[in-house]
C-alpha positions in Angstrom: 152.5 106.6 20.7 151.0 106.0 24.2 150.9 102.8 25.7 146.9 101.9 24.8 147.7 102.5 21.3 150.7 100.3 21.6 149.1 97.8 22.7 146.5 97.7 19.9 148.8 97.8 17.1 150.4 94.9 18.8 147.6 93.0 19.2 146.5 93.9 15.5 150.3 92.9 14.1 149.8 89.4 16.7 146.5 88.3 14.5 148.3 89.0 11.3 148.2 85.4 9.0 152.5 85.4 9.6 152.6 85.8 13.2 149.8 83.3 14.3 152.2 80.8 12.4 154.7 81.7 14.8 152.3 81.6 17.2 151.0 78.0 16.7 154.2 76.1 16.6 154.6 76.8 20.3 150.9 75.9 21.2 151.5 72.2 20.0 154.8 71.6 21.2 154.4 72.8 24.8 150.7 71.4 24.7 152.3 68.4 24.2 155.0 68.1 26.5 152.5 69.0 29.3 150.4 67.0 28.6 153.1 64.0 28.7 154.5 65.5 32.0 151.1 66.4 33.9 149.4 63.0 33.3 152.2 61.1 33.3 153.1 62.2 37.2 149.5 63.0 38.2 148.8 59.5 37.3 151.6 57.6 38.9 150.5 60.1 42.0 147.0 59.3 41.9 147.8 55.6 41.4 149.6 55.5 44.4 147.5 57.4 46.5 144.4 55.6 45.1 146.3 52.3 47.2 146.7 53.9 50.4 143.0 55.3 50.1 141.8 51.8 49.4 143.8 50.4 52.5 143.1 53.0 54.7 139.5 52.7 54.4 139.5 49.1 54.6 141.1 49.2 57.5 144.3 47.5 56.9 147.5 48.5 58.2 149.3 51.0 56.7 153.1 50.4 57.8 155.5 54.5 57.5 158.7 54.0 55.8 161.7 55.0 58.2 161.9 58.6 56.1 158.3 59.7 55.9 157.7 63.3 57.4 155.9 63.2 60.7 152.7 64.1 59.3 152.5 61.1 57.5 150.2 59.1 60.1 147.9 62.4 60.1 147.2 62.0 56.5 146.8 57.8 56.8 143.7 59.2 59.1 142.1 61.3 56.8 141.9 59.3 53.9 139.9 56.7 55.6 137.2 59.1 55.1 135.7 59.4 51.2 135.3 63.6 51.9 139.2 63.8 52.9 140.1 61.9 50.3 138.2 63.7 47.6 139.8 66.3 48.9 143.4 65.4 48.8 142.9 64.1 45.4 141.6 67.3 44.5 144.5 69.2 45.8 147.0 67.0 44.1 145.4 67.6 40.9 145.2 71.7 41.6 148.9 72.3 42.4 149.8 69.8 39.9 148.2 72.3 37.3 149.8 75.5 39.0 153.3 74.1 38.6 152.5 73.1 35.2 151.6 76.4 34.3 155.0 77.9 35.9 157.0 75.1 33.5 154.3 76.0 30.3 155.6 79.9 31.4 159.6 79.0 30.7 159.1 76.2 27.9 157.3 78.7 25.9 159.6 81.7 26.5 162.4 78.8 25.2 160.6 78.5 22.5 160.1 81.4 21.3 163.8 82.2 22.0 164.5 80.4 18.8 161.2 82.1 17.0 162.5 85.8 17.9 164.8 86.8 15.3 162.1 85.9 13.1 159.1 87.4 14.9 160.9 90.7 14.8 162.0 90.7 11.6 158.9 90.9 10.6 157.6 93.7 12.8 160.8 95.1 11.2 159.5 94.6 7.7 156.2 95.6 8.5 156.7 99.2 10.3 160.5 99.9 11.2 162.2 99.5 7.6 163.5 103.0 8.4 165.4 101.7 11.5 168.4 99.4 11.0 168.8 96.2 12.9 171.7 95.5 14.8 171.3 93.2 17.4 174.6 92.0 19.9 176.1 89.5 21.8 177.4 86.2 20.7 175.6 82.6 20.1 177.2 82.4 24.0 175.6 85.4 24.9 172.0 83.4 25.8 173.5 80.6 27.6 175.4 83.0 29.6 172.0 85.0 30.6 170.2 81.2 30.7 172.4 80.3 33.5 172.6 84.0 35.2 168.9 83.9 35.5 168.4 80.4 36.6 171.2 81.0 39.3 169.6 84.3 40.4 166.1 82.8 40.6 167.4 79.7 42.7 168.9 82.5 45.1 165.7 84.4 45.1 163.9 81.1 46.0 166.1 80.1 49.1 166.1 83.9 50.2 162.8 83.9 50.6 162.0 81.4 52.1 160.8 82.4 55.5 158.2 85.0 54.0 156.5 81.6 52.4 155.1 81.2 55.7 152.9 84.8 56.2 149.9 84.0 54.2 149.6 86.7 51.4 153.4 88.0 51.2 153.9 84.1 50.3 152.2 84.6 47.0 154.6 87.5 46.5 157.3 86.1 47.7 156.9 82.8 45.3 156.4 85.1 42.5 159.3 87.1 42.3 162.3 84.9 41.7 159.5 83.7 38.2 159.3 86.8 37.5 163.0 87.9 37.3 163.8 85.0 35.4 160.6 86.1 33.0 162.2 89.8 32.9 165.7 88.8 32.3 165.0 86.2 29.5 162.4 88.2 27.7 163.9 91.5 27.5 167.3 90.0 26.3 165.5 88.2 23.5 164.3 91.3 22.2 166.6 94.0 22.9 170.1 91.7 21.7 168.1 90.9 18.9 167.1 94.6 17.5 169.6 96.8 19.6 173.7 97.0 19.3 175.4 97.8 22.6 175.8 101.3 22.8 172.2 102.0 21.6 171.1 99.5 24.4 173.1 101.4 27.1 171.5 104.5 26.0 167.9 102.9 25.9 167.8 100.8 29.0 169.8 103.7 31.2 166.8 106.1 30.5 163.8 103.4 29.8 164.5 100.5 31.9 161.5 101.2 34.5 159.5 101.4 31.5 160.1 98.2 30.3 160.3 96.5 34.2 156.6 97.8 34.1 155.8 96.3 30.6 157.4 92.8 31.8 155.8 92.6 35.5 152.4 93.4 33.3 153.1 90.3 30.7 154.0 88.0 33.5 150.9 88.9 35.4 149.3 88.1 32.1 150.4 84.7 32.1 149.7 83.8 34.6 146.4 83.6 33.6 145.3 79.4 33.5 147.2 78.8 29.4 147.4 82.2 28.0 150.7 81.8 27.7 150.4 79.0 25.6 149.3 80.9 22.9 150.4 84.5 24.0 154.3 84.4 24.1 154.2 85.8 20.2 151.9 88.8 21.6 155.2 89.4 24.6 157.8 89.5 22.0 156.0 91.3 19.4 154.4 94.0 22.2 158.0 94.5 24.1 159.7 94.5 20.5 157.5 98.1 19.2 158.7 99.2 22.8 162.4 98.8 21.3 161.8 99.7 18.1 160.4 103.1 18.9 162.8 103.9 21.3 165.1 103.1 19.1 163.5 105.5 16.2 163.9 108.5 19.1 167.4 107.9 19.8 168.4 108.0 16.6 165.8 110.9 15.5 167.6 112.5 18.5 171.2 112.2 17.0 170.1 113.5 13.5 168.7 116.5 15.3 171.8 117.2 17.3 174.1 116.8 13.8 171.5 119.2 11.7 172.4 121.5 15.0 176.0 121.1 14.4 176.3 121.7 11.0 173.9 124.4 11.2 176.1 126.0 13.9 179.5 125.3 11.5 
């Protein structure tokens, strides 16, 4: 199976009646919680903002606290002006959204950490009876890569943070730490869940490009503006065939080699 005609079957298992169930359950609940967290800080923002605006244009005095970045009297200057402020307010509201969408990316992949076992299961059911599941690790295992992950991306973060300053290499730069921390979650979800240890070793030694590319392409997918809200089902079920058949080689690959030996006995 080549990779267009993975992806169809994947998409064509994702619109089955079980797995938009899956599907929906983390829609509302991080549809929710952003909602709660965007307005809620975009308001306060705006509300204070809005004061400043109001004083600044009316002329009154506008009195720095001791801490406030040096900057601070350049921006009092601009919002006297209705454009500049429309445009500040604007901004707030834009990279308000961006980092919303970052949170949306890791509230739905914890989600659907819990959804998993269940998702594949029934890709199981539905095309790899053949194959038998034997996921590893312990219920320790997760937290451990949780806190691996977060400490990695952290490091990635402060690393970088000189390229953040060349314009383009910044918008690199910013996304790689996201997208280890994607990587590392995703692919444990669905490889502890379907794969034992040894047939993991085996997989990932001679695969693990393959499935770097398959996870740098879902996380460029989600970043498009919600997608993810709905699409995290589609990354599990999509990286899960990737397993599965791998899986179905290696093992196709063993009974060959004992046919051989038994053949040569």
């Amino acid at each position: 199976m080549n990779e267009l005609d993975l992806v169809k079957v994947s998409i064509r298992d994702f619109f089955t009646k079980k797995m938009l169930k899956f599907a929906i359950l983390p829609l509302i609940f991080t549809l929710f919680i952003m909602y709660i967290l965007f307005f809620s800080a975009a308001g306060y923002g705006m509300d204070s903002l809005q004061i400043v605006i109001t004083q600044a244009q009316n002329g009154q005095e506008i009195t720095a606290p001791e801490n406030a970045p040096f900057y601070f009297d350049w921006a009092t200057f601009l919002l006297q002006y209705s454009v500049t402020a429309w445009i500040v307010a604007f901004l707030v509201y834009t990279i308000g959204i961006i980092f919303v969408m970052m949170f949306s990316v890791f509230l739905t992949l914890a989600i659907i950490g819990f959804l998993t076992p269940f998702i594949l299961k029934a890709l199981h059911k539905r095309h790899y009876s053949d194959l038998k599941m034997d996921g590893h690790g312990t219920m320790l295992t997760p937290l451990f890569v949780l806190a691996k992950s977060t400490f990695m991306m952290i490091f990635l973060f402060i690393l970088f943070i000189p390229l953040y300053f060349i314009p383009l290499v910044n918008v690199i730069a910013f996304n790689i730490p996201f997208y280890y921390f994607f990587h590392k979650l995703l692919n444990h979800d669905v490889a502890s869940t379907i794969l034992n240890d040894e047939d993991y070793f085996l997989i990932h030694k001679k695969e693990k490009n393959s499935f770097r590319i398959r996870t740098f392409l879902l996380y460029m997918l989600s970043m498009i503006p919600f997608i993810t809200l709905f699409s995290a089902v589609f990354f599990i079920i999509y990286l899960g065939h990737g397993y599965f058949i791998e899986l179905r080689k290696l093992k196709e690959g063993e009974a060959s080699a004992i046919d051989k030996f038994l053949e040569l006995k």
